[in-house]
C-alpha positions in Angstrom: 91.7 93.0 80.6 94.8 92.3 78.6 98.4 93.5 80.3 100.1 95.9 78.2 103.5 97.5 78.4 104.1 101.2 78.0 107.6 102.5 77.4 109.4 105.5 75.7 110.7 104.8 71.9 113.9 106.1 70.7 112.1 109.6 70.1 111.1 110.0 74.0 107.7 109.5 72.9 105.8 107.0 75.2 104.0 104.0 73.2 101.6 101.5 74.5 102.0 97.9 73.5 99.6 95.3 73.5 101.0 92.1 72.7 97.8 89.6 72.6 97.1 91.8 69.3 100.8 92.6 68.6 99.6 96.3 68.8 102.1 98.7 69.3 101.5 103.1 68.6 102.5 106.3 70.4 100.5 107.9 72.8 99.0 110.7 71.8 97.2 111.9 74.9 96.7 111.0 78.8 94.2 111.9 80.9 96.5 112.5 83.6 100.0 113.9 83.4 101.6 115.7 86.3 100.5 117.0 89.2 97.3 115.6 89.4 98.4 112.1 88.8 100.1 110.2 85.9 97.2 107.3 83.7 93.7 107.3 83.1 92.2 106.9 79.7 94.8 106.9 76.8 94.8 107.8 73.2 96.7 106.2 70.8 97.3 106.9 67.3 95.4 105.0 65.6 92.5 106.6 67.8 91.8 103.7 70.0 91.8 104.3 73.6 93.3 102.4 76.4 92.5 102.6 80.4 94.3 101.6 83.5 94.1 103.1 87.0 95.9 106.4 87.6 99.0 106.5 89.3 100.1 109.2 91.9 103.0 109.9 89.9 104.7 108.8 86.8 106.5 105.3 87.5 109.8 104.0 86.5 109.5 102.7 82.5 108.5 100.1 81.6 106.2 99.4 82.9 103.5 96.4 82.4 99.8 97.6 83.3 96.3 95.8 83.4 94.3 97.8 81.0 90.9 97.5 79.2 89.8 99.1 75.9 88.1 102.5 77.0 84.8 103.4 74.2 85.6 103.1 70.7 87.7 104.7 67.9 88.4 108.3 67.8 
């Protein structure tokens, strides 16, 4: 499981950057956001998905999160 970093960019959009593949791309969806929790499976882009363990709410960014490739391109 590979650490990646996710941030906002200059836009206020959050991105998700991998660094073992020098992989950087917005987030396009999150299967939690809000009330319910903040993480989960994440879409990027490109249509790869990411996932890491749910927060309970949306932490401080950055952040650098354990994550492993969830299923295959969109």
């Amino acid at each position: 499981m590979p650490s990646v970093m996710i941030r906002r960019n200059d836009e206020g959009k959050l991105t998700l950057y991998v660094a073992k593949k020098d992989l950087e791309d917005v987030i396009i969806s999150m299967e939690k956001s809000g009330d319910e929790g903040w993480g989960g499976t994440v879409v990027l882009a490109d249509g790869s998905r990411y996932y890491f363990d749910p927060f309970d709410t949306e932490p401080k960014l950055p952040i650098t999160v354990r994550a492993r490739r969830a299923g295959g391109e969109l």
